[in-house]
C-alpha positions as CSV (number, residue, x, y, z in Angstrom):
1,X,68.4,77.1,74.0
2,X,70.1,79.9,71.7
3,X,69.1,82.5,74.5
4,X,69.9,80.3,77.6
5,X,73.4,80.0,75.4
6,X,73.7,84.0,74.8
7,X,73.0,85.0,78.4
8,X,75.2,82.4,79.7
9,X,77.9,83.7,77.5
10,X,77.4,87.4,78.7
11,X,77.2,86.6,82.7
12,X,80.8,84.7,82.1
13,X,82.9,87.7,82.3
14,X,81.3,88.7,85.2
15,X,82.6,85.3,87.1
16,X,86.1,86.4,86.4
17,X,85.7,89.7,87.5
18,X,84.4,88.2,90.5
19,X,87.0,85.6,90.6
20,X,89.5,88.6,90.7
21,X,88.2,90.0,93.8
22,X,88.6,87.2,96.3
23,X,92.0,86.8,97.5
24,X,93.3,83.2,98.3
25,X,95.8,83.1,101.1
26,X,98.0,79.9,103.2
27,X,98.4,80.2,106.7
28,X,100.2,77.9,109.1
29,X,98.1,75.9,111.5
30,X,98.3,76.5,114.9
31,X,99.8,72.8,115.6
32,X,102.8,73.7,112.7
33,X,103.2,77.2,114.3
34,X,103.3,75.5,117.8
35,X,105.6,72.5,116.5
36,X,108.1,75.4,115.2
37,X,108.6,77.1,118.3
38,X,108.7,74.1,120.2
39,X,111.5,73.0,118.3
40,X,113.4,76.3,118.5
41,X,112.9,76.0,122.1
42,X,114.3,72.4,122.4
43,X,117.2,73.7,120.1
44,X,118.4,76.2,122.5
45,X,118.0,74.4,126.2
46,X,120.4,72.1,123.8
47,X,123.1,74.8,124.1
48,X,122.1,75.8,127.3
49,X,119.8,79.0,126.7
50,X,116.4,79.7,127.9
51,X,114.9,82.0,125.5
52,X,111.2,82.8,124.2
53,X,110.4,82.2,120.8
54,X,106.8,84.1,118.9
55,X,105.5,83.1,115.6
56,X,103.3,85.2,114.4
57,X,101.2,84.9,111.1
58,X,101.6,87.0,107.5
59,X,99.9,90.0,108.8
60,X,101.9,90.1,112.4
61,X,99.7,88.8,114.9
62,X,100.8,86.1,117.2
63,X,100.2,82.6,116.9
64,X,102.4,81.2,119.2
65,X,104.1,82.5,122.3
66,X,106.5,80.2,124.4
67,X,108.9,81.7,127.2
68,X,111.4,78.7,128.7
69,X,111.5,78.9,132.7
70,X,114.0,81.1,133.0
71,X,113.8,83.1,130.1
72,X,113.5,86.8,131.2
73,X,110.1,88.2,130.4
74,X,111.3,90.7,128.1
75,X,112.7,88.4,125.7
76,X,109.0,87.4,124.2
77,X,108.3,90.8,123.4
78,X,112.2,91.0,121.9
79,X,111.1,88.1,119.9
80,X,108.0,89.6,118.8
81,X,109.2,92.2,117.6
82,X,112.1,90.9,115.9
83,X,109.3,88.6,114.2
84,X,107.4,91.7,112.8
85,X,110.6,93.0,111.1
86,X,110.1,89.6,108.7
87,X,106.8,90.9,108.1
88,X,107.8,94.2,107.2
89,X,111.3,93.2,105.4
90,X,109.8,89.8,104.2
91,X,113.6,88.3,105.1
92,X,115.4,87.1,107.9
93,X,116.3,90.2,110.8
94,X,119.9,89.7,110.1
95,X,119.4,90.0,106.4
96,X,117.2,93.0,106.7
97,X,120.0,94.5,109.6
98,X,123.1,93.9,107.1
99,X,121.0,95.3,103.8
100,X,119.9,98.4,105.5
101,X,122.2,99.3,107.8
102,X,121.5,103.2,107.4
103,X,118.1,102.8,108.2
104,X,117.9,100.3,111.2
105,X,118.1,103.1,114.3
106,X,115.0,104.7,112.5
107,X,113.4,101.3,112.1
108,X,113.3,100.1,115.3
109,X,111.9,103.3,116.4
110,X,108.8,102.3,114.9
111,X,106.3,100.4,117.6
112,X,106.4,96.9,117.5
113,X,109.5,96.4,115.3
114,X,113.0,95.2,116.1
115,X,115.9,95.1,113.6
116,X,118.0,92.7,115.7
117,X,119.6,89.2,114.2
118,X,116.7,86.4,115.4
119,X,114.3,86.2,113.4
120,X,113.6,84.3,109.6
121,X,110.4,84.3,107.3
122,X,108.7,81.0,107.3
123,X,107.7,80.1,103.4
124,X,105.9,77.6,101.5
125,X,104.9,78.1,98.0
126,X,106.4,81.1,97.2
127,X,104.2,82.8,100.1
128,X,105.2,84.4,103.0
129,X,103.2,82.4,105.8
130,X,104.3,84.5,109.0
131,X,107.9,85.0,111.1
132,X,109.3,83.0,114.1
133,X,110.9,85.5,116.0
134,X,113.4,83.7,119.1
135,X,115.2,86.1,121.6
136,X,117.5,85.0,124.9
137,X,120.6,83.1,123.8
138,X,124.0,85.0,123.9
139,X,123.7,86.7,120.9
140,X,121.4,87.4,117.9
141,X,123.2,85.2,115.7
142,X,122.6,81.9,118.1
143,X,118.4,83.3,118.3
144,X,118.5,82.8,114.4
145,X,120.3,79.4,115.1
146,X,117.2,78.1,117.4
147,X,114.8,80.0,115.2
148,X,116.3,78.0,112.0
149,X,116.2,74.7,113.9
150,X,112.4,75.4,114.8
151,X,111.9,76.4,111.1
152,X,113.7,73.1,109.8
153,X,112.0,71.3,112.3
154,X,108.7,71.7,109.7
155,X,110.0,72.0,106.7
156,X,108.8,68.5,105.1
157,X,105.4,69.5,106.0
158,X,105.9,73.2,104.3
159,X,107.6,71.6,101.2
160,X,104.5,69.4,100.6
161,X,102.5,72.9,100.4
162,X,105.1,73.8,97.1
């Protein structure tokens, strides 16, 4: 009994070390990703604007891609883009474009990022979960309206992951 005690006693630090080497993460399901942008989309055919909205998870990669009927084809990848500047900046495109200002003609230089008003973080927990990037409306500042109706849209369900 002593010795089952000893050796459990010295294999115990070794669970935390192993502990430490897994890394937990939250994602948004595909049905909350898709809800989101659905939303944004509903949110501008309000005001009249056919847009495309992408949400993309934490490490940039598309969940969700919606272009309305008569949303020019370019506008997903605009949104796309603008998405991955939340995943670079980790806040909204408008944020990151007023904060850095200097940088911004070098920054959307880089392939696959866009440093133009549109785009929020989407959080729950104190974790960055992904972007919803919207493009199409008359102006970056109504994209980031859309984009923050699609976000509000969830944001009971992202409040219970607090």
């Amino acid at each position: 009994m002593k010795r089952c005690l000893l050796l459990l006693m010295a294999l115990l630090p070794l669970s935390a070390v192993a502990d430490s080497t897994v890394v937990n993460t939250r994602m948004l399901t595909l049905d909350l990703a898709a809800d989101m942008a659905m939303a944004a989309v509903r949110a501008c055919r309000k005001e009249g604007y056919q847009v495309s909205v992408v949400v993309v998870d934490r490490a940039a990669v598309p969940q969700v891609e919606l272009r309305d009927a008569f949303a020019s084809r370019f506008t997903t990848e605009i949104a796309r883009r603008k998405a991955n500047a939340v995943i670079l900046s980790g806040v909204s495109t408008a944020e990151f474009r007023a904060n850095r200002a200097a940088i911004v003609p070098e920054m959307n230089e880089l392939d696959g990022i866009l440093v133009l008003a549109g785009a929020l973080p989407v959080r729950a927990g104190g974790s960055l979960l992904g972007a919803i990037g919207v493009s199409g409306a008359p102006g970056g500042d109504k994209d980031e309206a859309c984009a923050r109706a699609g976000l509000d849209s969830i944001g009971e369900q992202l409040e219970f992951l607090d």
